[in-house]
DSSP file (Angstrom, degrees, kcal/mol; ACC not computed):
  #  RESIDUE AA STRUCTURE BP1 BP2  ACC     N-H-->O    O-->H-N    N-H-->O    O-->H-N    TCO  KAPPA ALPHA  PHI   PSI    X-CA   Y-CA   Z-CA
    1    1 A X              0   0    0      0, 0.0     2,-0.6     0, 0.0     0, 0.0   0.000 360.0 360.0 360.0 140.8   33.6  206.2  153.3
    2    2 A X        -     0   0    0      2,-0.0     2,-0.5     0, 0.0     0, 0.0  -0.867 360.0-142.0-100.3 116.7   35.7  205.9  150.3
    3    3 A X        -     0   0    0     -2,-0.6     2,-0.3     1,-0.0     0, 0.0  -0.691  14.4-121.8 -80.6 130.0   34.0  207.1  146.9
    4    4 A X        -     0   0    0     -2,-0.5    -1,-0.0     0, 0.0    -2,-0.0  -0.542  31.6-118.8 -92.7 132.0   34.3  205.8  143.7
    5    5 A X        -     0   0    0     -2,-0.3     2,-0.2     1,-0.1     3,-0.1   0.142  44.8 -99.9 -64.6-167.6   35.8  208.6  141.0
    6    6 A X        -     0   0    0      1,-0.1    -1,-0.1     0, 0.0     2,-0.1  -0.586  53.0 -79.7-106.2 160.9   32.8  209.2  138.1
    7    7 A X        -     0   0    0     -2,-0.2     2,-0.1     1,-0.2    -1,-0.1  -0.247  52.6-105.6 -33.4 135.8   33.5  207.0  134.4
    8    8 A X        -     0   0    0      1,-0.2    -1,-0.2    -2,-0.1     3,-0.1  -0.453  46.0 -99.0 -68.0 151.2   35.8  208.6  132.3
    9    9 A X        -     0   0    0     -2,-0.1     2,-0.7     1,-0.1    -1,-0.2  -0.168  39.1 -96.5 -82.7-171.3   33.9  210.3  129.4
   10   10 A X        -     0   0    0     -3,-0.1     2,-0.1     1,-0.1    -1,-0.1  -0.644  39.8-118.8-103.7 139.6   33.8  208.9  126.4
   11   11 A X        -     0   0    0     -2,-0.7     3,-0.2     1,-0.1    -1,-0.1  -0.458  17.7-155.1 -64.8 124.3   36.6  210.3  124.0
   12   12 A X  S    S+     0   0    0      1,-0.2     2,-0.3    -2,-0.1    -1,-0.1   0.392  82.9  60.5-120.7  44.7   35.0  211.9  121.1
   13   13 A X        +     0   0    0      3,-0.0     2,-0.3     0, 0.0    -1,-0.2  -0.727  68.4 161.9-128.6  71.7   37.9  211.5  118.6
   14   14 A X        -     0   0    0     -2,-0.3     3,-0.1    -3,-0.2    -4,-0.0  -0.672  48.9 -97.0 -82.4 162.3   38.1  207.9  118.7
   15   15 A X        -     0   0    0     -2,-0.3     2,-0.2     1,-0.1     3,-0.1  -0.147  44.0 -95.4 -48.9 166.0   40.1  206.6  115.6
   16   16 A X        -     0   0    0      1,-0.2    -1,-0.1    -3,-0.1     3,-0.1  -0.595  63.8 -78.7 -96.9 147.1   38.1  205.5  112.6
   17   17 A X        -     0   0    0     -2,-0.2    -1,-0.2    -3,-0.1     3,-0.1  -0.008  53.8 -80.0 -57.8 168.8   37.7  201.7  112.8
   18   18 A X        -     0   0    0      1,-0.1     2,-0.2    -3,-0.1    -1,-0.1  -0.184  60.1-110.4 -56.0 141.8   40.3  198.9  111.9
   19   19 A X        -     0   0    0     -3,-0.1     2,-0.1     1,-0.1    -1,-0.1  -0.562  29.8-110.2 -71.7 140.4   40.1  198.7  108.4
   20   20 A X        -     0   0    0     -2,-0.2     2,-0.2     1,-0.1    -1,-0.1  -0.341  37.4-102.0 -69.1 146.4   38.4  195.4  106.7
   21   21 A X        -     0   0    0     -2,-0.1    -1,-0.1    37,-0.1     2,-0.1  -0.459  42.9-149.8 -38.7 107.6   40.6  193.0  104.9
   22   22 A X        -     0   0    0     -2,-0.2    37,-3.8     2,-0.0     2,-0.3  -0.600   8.6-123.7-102.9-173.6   40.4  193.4  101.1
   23   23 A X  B     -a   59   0A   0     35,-0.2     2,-0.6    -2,-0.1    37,-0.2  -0.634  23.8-119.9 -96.8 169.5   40.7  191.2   98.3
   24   24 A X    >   -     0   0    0     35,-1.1     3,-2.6    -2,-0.3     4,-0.3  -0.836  24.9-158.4 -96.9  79.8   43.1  191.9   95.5
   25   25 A X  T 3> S+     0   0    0     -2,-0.6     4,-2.0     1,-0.3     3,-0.5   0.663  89.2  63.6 -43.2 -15.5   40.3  192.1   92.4
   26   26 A X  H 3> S+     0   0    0      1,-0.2     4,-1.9     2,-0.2    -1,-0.3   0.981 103.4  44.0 -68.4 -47.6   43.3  191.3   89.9
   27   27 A X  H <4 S+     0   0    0     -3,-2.6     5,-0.3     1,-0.3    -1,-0.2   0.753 114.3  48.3 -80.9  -1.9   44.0  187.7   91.5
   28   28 A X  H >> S+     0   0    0     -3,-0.5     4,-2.7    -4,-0.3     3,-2.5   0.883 116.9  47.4 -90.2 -35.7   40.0  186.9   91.6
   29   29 A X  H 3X S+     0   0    0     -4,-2.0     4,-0.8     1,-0.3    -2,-0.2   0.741 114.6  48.9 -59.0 -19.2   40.0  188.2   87.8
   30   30 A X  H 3< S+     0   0    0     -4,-1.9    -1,-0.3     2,-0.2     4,-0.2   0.326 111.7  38.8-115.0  21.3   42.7  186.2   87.2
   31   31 A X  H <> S+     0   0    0     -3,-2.5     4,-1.5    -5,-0.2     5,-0.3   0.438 114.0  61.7-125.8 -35.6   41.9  182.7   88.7
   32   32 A X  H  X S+     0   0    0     -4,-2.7     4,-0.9    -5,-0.3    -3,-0.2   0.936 108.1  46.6 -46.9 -41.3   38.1  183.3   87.2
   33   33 A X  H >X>S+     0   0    0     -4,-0.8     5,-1.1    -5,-0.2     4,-1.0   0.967 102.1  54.8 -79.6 -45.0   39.9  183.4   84.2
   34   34 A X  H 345S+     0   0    0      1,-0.3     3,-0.5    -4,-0.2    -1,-0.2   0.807 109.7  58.7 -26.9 -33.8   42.3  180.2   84.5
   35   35 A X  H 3<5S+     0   0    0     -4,-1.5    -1,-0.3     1,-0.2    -2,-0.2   0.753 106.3  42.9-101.8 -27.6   38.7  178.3   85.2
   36   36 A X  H <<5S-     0   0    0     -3,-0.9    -1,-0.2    -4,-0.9    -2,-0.2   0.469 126.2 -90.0-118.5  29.2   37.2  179.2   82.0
   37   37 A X  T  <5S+     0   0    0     -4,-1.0     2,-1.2    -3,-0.5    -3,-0.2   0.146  85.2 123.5 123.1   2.0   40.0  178.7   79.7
   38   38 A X     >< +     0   0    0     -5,-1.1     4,-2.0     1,-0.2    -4,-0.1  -0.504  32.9 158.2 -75.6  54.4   42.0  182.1   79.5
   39   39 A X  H  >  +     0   0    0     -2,-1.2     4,-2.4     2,-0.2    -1,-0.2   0.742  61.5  40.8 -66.6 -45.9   45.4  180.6   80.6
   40   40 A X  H  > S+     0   0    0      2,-0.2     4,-2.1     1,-0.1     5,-0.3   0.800 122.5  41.7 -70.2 -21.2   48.1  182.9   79.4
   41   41 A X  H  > S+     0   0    0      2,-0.2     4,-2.6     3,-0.1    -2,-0.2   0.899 115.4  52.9 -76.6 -43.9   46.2  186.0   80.2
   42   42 A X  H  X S+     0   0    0     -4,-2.0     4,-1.3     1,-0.2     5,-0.2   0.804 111.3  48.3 -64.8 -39.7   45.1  184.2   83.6
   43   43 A X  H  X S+     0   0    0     -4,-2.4     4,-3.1    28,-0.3     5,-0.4   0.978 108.2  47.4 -67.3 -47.1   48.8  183.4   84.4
   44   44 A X  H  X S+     0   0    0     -4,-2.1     4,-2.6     1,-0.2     5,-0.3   0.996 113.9  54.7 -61.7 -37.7   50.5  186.8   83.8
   45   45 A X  H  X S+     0   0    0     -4,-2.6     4,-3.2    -5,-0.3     5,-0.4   0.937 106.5  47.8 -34.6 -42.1   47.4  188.1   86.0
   46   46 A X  H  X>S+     0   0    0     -4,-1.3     4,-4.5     1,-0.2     5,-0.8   0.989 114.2  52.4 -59.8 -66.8   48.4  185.6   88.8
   47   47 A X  H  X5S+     0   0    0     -4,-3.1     4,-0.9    -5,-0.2    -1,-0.2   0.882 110.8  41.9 -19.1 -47.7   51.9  187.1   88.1
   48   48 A X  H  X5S+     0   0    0     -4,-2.6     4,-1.0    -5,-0.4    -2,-0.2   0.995 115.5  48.7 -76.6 -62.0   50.9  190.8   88.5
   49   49 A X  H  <5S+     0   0    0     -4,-3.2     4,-0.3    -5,-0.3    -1,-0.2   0.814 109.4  51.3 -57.0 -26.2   48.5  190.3   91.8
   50   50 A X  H >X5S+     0   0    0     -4,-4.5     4,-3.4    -5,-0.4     3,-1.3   0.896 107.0  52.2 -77.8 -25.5   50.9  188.3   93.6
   51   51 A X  H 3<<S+     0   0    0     -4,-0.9     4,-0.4    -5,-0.8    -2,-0.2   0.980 121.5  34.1 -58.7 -50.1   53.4  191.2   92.8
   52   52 A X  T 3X S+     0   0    0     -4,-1.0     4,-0.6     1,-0.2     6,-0.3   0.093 113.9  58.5 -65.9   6.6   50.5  193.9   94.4
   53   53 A X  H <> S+     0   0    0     -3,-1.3     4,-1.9    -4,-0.3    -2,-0.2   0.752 103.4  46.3-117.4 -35.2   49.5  191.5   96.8
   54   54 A X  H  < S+     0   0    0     -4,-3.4    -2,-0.2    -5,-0.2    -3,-0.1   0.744 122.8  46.8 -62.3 -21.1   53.5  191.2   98.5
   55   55 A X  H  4 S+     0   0    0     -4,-0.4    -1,-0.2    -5,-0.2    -3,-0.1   0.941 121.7  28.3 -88.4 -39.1   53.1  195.4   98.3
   56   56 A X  H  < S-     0   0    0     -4,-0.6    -2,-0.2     3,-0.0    -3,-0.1   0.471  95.5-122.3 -87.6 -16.4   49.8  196.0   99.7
   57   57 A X     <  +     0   0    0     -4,-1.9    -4,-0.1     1,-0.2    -3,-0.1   0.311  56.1 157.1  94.5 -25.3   49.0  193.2  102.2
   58   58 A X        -     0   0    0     -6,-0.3     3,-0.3    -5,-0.2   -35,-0.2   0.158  45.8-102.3 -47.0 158.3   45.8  192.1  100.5
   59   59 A X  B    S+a   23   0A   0    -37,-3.8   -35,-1.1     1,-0.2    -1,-0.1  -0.552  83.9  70.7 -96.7 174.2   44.2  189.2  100.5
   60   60 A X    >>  +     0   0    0    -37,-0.2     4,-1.9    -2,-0.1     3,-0.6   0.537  37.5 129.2 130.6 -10.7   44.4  186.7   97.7
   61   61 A X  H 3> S+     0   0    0     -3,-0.3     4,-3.9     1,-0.3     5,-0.2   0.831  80.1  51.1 -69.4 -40.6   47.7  185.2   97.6
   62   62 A X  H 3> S+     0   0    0      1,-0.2     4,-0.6     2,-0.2    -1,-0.3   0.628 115.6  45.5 -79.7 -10.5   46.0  181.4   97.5
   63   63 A X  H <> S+     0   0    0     -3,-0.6     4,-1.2     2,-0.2    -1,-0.2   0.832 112.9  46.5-100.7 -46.7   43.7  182.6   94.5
   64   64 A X  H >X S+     0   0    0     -4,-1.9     3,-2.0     2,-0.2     4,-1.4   0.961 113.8  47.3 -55.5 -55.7   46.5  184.2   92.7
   65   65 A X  H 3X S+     0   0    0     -4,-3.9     4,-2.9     1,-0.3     5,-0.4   0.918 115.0  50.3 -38.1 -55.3   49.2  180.9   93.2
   66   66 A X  H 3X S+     0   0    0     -4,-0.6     4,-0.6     1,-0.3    -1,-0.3   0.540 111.9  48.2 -87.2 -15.7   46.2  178.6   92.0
   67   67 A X  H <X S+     0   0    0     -3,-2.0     4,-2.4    -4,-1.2    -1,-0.3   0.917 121.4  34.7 -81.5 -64.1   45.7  181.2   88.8
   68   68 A X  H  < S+     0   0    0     -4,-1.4     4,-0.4     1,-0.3    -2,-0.2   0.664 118.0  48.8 -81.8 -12.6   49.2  181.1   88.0
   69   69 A X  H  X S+     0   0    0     -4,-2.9     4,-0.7    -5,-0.2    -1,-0.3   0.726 120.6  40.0 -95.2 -23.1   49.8  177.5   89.0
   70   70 A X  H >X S+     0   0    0     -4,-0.6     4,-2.0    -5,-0.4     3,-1.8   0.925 116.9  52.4 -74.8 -87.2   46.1  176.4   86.5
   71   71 A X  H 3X S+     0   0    0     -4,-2.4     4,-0.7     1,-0.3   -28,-0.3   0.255 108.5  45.0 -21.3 -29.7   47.1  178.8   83.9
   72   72 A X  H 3> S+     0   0    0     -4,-0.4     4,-1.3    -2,-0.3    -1,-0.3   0.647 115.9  44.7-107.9 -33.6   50.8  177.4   83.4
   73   73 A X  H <X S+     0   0    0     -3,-1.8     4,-1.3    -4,-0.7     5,-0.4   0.911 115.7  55.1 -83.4 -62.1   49.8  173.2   83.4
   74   74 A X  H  X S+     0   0    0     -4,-2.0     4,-0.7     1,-0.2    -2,-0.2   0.739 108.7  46.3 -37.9 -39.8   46.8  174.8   80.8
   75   75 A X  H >X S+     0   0    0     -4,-0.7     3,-3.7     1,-0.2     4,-1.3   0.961 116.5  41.7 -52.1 -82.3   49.8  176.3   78.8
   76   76 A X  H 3X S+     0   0    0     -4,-1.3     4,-4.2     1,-0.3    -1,-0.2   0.621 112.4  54.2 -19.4 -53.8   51.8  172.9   78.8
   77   77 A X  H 3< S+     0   0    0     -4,-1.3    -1,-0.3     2,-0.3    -2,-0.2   0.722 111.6  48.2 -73.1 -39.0   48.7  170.7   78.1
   78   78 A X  H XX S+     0   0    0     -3,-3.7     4,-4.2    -4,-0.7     3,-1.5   0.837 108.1  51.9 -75.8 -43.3   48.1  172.9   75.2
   79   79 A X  H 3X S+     0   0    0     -4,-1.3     4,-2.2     1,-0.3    -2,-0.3   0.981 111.7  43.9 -52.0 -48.8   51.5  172.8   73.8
   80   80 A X  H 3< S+     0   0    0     -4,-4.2     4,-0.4     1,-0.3    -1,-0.3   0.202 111.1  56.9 -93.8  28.1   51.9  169.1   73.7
   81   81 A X  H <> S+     0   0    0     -3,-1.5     4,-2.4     2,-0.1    -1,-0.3   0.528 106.7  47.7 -97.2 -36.8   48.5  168.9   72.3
   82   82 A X  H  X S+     0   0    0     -4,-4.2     4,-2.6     2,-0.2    -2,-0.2   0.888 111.8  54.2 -48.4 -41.8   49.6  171.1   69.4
   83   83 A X  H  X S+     0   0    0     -4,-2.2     4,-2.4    -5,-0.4     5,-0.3   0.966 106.7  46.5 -60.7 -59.2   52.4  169.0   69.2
   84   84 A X  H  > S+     0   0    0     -4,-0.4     4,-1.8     2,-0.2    -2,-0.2   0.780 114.6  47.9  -5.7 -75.7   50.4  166.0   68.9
   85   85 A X  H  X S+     0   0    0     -4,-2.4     4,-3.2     2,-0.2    -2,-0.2   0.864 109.9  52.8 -26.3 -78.3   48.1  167.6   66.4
   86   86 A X  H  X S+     0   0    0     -4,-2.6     4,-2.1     2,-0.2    -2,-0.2   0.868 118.6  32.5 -10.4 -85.5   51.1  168.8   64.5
   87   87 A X  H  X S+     0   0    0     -4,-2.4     4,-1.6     2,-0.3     5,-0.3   0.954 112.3  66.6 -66.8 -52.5   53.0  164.8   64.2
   88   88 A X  H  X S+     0   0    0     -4,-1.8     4,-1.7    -5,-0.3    -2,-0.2   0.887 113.5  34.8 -47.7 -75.9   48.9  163.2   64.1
   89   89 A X  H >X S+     0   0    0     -4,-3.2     4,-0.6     2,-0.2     3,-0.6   0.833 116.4  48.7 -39.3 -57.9   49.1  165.3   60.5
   90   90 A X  H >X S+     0   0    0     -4,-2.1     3,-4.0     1,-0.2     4,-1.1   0.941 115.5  49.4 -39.5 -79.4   52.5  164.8   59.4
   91   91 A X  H 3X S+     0   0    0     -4,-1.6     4,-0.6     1,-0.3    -1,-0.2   0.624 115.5  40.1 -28.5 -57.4   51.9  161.2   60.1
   92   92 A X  H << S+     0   0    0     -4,-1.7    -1,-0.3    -3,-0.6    -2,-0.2   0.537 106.4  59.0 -90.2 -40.5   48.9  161.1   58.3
   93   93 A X  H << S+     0   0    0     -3,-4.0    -1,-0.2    -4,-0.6    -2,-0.2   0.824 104.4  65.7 -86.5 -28.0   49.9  163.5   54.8
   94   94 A X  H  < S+     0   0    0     -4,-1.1     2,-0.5    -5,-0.1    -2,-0.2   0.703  79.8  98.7 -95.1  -4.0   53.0  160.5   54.3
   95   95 A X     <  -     0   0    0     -4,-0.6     2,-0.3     1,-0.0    -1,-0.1  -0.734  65.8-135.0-120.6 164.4   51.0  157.7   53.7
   96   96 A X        -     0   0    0     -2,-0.5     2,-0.1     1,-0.1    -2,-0.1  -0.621   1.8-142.1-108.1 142.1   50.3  156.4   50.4
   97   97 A X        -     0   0    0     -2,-0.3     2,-0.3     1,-0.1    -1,-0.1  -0.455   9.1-145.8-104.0 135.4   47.6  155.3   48.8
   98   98 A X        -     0   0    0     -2,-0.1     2,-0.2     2,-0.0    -1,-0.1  -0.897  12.1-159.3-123.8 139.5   47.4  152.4   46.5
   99   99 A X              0   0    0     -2,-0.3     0, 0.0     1,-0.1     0, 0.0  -0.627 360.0 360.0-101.9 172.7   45.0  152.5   43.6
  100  100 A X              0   0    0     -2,-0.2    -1,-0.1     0, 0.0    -2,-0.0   0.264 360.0 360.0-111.5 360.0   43.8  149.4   41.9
């Protein structure tokens, strides 16, 4: 009769468990901000976290793009509304008024 050896014991320096994913708080601070109307600040954020997020592995990358990619049409959207603004006045001081 053949015997079957005993269970190994159980090792008691296992490794500390796999570490969880984290998020990269810059790019959620910085797509929170894109959404409530903090667009240049919200873009250089995007900027910065994607930069820490290509060194560190973190997660985040889709929040940060979407930051920098909200933040950069806000910019635009604001310029040619300034512009607008701007010509809407000009327009507006040149003509003249006839009195009676």
């Amino acid at each position: 009769m053949s015997q079957t050896p005993p269970p190994p014991a159980p090792n008691p320096y296992q490794g500390a468990p796999a570490p969880q994913d984290k998020w990269n708080v810059l790019s959620i601070v910085s797509f929170v901000g894109s959404l409530i109307g903090f667009s240049i600040i919200a873009a250089v954020l995007g900027f910065v976290s994607l930069s820490q997020i290509k060194k560190t592995g973190e997660k985040g990358r889709g929040l940060a793009l979407a930051a920098v990619i909200i933040g950069l049409i806000a910019v635009v959207i604001q310029i040619i509304a300034i512009i607008i603004a701007i010509t809407a006045i000009g327009a507006a001081s040149t003509i003249e008024y006839s009195t009676y």
